[in-house]
C-alpha positions, -999 to 999 in steps of 0.1 A, spaced: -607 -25 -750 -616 -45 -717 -638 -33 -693 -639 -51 -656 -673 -49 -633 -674 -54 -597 -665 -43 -564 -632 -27 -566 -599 -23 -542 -574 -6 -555 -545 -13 -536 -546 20 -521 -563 15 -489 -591 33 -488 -630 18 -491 -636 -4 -518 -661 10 -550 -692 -14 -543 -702 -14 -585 -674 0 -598 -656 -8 -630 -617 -4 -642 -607 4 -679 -582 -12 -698 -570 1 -732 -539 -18 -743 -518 -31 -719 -527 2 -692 -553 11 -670 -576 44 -685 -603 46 -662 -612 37 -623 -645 50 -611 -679 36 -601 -701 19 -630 -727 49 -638 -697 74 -645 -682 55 -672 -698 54 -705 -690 15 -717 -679 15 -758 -698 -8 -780 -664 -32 -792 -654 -33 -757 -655 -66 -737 -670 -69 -710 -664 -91 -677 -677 -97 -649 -678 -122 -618 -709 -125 -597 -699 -111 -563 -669 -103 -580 -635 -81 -565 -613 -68 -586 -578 -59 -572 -548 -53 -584 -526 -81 -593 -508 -98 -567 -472 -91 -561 -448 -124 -545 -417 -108 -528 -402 -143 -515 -404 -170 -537 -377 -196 -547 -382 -212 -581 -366 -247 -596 -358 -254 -562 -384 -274 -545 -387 -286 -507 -364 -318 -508 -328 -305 -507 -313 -339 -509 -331 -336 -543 -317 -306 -559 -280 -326 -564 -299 -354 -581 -316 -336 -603 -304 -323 -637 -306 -284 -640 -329 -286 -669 -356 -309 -649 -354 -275 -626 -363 -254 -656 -391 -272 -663 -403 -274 -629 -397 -238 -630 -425 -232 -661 -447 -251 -646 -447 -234 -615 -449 -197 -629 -477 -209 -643 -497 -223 -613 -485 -186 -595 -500 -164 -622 -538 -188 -618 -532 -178 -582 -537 -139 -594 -500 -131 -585 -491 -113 -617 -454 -106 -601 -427 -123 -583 -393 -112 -563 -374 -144 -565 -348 -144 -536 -328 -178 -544 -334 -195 -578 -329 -199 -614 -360 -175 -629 -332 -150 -634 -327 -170 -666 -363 -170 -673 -365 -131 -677 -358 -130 -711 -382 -162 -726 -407 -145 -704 -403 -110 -723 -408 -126 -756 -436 -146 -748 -423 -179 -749 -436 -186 -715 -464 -177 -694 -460 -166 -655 -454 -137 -634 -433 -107 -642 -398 -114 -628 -375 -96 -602 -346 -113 -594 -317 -121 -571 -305 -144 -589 -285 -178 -571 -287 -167 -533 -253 -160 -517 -242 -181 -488 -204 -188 -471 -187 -216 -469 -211 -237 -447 -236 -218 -439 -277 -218 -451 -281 -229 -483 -248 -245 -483 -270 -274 -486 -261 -305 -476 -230 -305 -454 -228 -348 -459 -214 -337 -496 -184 -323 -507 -181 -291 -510 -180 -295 -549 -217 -299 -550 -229 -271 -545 -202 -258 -573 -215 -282 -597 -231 -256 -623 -254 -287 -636 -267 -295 -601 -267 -268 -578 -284 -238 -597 -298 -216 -565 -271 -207 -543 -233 -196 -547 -208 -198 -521 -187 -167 -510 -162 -162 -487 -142 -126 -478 -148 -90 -487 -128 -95 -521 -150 -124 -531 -183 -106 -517 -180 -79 -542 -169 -98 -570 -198 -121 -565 -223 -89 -560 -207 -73 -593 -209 -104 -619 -244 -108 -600 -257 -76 -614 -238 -82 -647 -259 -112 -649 -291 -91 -651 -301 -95 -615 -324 -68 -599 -315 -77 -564 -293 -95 -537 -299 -120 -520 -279 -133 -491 -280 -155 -461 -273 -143 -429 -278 -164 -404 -287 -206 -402 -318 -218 -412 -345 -241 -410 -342 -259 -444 -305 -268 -445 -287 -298 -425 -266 -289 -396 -255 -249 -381 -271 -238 -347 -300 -221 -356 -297 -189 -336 -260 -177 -346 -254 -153 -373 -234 -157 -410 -211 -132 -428 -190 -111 -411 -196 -69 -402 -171 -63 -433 -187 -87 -456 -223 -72 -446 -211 -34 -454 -197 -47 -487 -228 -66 -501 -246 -33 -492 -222 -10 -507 -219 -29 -537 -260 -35 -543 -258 6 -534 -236 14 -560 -257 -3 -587 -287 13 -575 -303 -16 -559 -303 -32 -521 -297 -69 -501 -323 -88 -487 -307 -112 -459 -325 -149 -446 -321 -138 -406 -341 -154 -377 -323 -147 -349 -318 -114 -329 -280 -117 -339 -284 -120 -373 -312 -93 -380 -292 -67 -360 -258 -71 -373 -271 -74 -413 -294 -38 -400 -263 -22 -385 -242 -30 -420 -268 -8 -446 -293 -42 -446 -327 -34 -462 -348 -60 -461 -350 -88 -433 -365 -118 -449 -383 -142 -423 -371 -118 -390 -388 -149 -372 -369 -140 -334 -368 -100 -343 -361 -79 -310 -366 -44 -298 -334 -34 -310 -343 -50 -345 -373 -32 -347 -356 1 -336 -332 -6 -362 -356 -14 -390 -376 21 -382 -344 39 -380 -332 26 -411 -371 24 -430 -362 -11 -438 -388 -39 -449 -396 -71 -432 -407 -100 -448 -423 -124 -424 -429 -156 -445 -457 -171 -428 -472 -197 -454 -440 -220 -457 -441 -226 -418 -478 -235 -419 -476 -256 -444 -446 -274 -433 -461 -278 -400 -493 -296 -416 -466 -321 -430 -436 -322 -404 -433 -358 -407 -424 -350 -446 -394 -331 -442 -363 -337 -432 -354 -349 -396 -335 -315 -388 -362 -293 -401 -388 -304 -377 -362 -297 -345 -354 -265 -360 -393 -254 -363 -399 -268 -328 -370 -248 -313 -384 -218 -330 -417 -220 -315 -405 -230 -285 -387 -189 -279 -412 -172 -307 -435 -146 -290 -455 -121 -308 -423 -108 -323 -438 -95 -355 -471 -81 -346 -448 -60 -326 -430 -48 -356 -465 -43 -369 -477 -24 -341 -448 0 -339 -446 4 -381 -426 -14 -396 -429 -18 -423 -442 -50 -434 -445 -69 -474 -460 -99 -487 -440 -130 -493 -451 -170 -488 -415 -187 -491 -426 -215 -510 -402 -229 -535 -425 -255 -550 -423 -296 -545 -445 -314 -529 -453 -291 -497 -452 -254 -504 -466 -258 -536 -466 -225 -558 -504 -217 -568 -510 -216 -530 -491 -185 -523 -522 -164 -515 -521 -183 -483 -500 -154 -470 -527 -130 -468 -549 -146 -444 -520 -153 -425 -506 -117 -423 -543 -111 -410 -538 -138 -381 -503 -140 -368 -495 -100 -375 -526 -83 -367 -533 -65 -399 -568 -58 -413 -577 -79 -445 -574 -43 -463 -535 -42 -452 -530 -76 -459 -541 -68 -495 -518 -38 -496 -489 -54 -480 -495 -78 -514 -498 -53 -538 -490 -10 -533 -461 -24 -508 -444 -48 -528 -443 -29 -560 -419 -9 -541 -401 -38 -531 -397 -50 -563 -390 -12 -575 -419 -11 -598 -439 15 -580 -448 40 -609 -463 10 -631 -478 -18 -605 -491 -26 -574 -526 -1 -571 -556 5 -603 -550 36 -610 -553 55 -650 -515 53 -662 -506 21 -648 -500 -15 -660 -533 -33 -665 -519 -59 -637 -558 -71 -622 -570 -95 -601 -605 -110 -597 -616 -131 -570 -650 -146 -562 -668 -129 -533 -654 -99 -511 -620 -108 -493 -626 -81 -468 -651 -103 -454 -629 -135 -458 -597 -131 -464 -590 -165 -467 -610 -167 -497 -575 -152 -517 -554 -187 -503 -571 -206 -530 -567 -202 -565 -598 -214 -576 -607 -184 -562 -592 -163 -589 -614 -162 -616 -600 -139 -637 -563 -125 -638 -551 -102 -666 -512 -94 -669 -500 -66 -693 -536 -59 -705 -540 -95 -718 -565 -123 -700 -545 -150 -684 -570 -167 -669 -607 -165 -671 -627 -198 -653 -664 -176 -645 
């Protein structure tokens, strides 16, 4: 039996217990309550962190693993080296208190499995799989190569090209046979890949309304990469449920997202980050970024502020620049650029995504009945909410009822 003192959020938004304690028998939660109306067993142990907050563990809905932030990279590299890259990185995200991920574009689809029998440690694992892009477009990397390379099954491992309604469901289909919990596709250019105008739009209306049929049908959804109005709109008017990044979102996108109670993922870390290292990434990436900021107005507290409905997701895909272990970073962030309190940051992070991730009834708040998925930080993030962007921060994380990490 574990037993967990300290201040306590629990994902649900309401105030924090000040000296409250959370119960873990197994791997589930038995008790949340304040420390006087619990009545702590002898064999139980015991922990807790001075100026201590527990919270539930932290839930990643847009991360990219095996990938990296070098794209030149990815078609030089073996796909093993990615698999290791991959472990690694799980890793450095679990110290970070993020007990689960949604990957959107990578290879931990594969990883599902080892992770289920122990043989690795990391986050719990929703996945879309290799993201889907056409023929040229985002995350059809590197436009210099043939178009072979990014068919090459030993070099690129993340993304899948598909062209036409035939090939879209086909491609959603052996997707799903594959195990995947989600789609992923790219709708419009991006910031990442060589070459397309950055605010045009990818896949046509037909191809849309079949990757959403098709997710449909197997009881799941699509997340599309959109920045501009074009793209959000048209991937929202074709049964779209999630808009991942939604950088240049409109009036008529947020409209659409409230008529159509769709999720927005704003990915605000990766774009910090990279702008703290511009002169490290690629020559195009930088004059993408600039002409973003150059239009960018407070599109998303916006969404915020009419109720859309916004998750948690940092957009870091490891490397040398969005390094996984710093994907708390998004909190604070949500805070600044969207307007949210630090107590709807933390729930965007948490209660929100384990909706995304379709994992509601077992993660995402402390309550009796659920997974003992915790997260304890050092000092009282509703104070600073920056304190959560560094993981030596976390002080103790427990996954599945077992203790990850513990560095009091």
């Amino acid at each position: 039996m574990l037993i967990l003192k300290g201040r306590v959020i629990d994902g649900n938004g309401g105030e924090p217990i000040e000296k409250g304690l959370v119960a873990v028998e197994g791997n589930k939660i038995t008790a949340v309550c304040r420390e006087w109306e619990y009545s702590i067993p002898e064999n139980a142990e015991v922990i807790e962190v001075k100026d201590g907050t527990i919270m539930p563990g932290f839930i990643d809905t847009h991360v990219h693993m095996g990938v990296g932030d070098d794209y030149y990279r990815i078609y030089m590299r073996h796909a093993y080296h990615g698999v290791c890259e991959c472990i690694r990185d799980m890793k450095q995200i679990l110290d970070a208190g993020f007990t689960s991920i949604r990957e959107v574009g990578g290879i931990s689809n594969y990883l599902k499995a080892p992770w289920e029998e122990g043989l690795i440690t990391g986050p719990r694992i929703c996945s879309a799989g290799k993201s889907i892009a056409q023929t040229g477009g985002h995350w059809d990397f590197i436009k210099d190569y043939p178009i072979e390379f990014t068919k090459h099954p030993d070099r690129n491992i993340t993304s899948e090209i598909c062209d036409g309604v035939d090939e879209v469901r086909r491609t959603v289909r052996m997707h799903f046979r594959e195990h995947c919990d989600v789609i992923k596709i790219m709708g419009g250019p991006g910031l990442s890949c060589q070459g397309n105008k950055l605010f045009t739009r990818e896949f046509s209306d037909e191809e849309l309304r079949a990757f959403a049929e098709e997710a449909s049908n197997y009881g799941s959804y699509v997340c599309v990469h959109a920045h501009a109005p074009v793209a959000i709109n048209a991937a929202l008017k074709n049964g779209i449920k999630c808009i991942e990044h939604g950088t240049l979102i409109d009036d008529e996108g947020i409209e659409l997202m409230l008529k159509n109670d769709a999720w927005l993922v704003p990915t605000l870390a990766t774009s910090y980050l990279s702008w703290q290292h511009i002169d490290e990434r690629a020559p195009w990436v930088k004059e993408k970024m600039t002409a973003i900021k150059a239009v960018k107005g407070d599109n998303l507290k916006k969404a915020y502020q009419a109720g859309v409905t916004i998750a948690c997701g940092c957009d870091f895909g490891g490397g040398t620049i969005t390094v996984h272990g710093n994907n708390g970073l998004e909190f604070p962030l949500l805070v600044q650029e969207a307007g949210m309190t630090p107590m709807e940051a933390i729930v965007a992070g948490t209660k929100t995504n384990s909706r995304l991730i379709m994992r509601e009834d077992e993660l995402g708040t402390l309550e009796p009945g659920k997974l003992a998925d915790i997260a304890v930080c050092q000092g009282n993030p509703l104070e600073d909410i920056w304190t959560l962007g560094k993981a030596e921060n976390i002080k103790v994380v427990v996954q599945d009822g077992k203790i990850m990490k513990d560095i009091r």
